[in-house]
N, C-alpha and C positions, 0 to 999 in steps of 0.2 A: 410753605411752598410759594414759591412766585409767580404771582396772578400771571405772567404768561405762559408759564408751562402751565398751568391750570386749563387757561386758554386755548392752546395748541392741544392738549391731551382732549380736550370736547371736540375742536374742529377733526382730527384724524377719525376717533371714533364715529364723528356724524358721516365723513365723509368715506368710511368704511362700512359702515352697514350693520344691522346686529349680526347678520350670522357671522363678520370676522371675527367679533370678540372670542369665539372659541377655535379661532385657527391655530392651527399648533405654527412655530417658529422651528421648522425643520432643521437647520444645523446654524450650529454657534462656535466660533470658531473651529472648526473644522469638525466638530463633535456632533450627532446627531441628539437632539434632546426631546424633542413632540413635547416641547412646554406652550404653552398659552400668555398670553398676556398676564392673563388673573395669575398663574404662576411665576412671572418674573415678578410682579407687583411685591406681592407676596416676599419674596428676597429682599425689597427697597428694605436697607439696613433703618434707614430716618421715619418715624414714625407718622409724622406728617403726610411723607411723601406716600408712605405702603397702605397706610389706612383710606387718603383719600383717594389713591386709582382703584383701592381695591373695590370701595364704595361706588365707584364710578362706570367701571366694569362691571357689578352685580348690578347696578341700575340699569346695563345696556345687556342684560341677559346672559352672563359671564356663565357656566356649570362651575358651580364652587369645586365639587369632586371628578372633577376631569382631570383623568391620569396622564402624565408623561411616561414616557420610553420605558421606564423602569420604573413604573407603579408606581413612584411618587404623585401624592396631591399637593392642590396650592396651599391647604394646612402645615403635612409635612415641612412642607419646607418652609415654613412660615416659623414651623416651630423650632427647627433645626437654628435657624439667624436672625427672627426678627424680634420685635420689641411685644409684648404684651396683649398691647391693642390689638394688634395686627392677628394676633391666634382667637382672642376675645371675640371680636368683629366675625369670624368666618365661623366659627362654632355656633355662632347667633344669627348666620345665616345658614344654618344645616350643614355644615361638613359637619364630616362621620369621625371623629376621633379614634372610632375603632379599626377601622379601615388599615390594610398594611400593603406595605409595598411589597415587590416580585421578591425581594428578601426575605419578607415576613415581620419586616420592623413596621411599628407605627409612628404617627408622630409623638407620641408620649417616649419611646425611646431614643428618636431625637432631638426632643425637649431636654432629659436628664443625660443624655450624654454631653452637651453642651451647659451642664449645669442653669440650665431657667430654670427657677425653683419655681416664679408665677406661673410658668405657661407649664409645668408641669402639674400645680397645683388647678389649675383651672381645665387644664384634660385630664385629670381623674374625675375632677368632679362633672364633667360632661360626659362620663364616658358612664359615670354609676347613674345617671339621670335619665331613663329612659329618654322622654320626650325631649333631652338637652337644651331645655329653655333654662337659662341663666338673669340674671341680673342687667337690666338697660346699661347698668352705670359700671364699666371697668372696673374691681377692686379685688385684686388677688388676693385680700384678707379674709374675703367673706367666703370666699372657698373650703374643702375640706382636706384637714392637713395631707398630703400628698403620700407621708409615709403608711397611713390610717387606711385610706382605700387604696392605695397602691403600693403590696409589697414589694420590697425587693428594690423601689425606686430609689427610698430614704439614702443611701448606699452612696449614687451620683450626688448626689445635692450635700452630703455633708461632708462622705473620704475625699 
């Protein structure tokens, strides 16, 4: 990421306050959404970019599991499009993997619907983990195979 958008993302924040970090972003293109920053972040496709606002936003008081309009969290939807890190990072700081939206989907079913085999592997294994403390260090290998504690998943990730 480029040390000025690094820069500008600290000066907004400072110069917004913590209680904005959980303002919702009322309408987006003409759509109503109640997403938050920590939930757009969470969308940044570039891993750089989602992992360090996400981090930066948890440092300025962000709710990891603060719902938008329709029950999505910043996981969900982290898990739905982002890279790895990004679902790794927010499990490690307490989002609920179990948690489902107004739907009844979690983000493990739109981890495997978008076939992430990691991020599917790494939210079974946070989800059989009571106290979901995982590993400092990213590595979707050290997880547990995906189809083993979660039936039915195997399915997305290989048809």
């Amino acid at each position: 990421m480029e040390e000025r958008k690094v820069q500008l993302a600290h000066f907004i924040l400072a110069a917004l306050g913590e209680a904005e970090v959980n303002a919702t972003i009322e309408e987006q293109q003409g759509l109503a959404t109640g997403r938050t920053p920590m939930m757009c972040a969470g969308k940044l496709p570039r891993t750089a970019d989602n992992t360090h606002f996400l981090r930066l936003l948890q440092a300025r008081g962000a709710e990891v599991d603060r719902r938008g309009n329709k029950g999505r969290t910043t996981l969900s939807l982290a898990s739905e499009c982002s890279p790895f890190d990004a679902v790794h990072l927010l499990v490690l700081h307490g989002a609920d993997p179990g948690s489902s939206d107004s739907q009844g989907r979690m983000s493990l079913a739109y981890a495997a619907r978008c076939r992430h085999s990691a991020v599917v592997k790494t939210l079974c294994s946070a989800s059989q983990e009571p106290e979901r403390s995982m590993s400092a260090t990213p590595n979707p290998t050290n997880h547990h195979r995906a189809q083993g504690k979660c039936p039915g998943v195997g399915s997305y990730l290989t048809g």
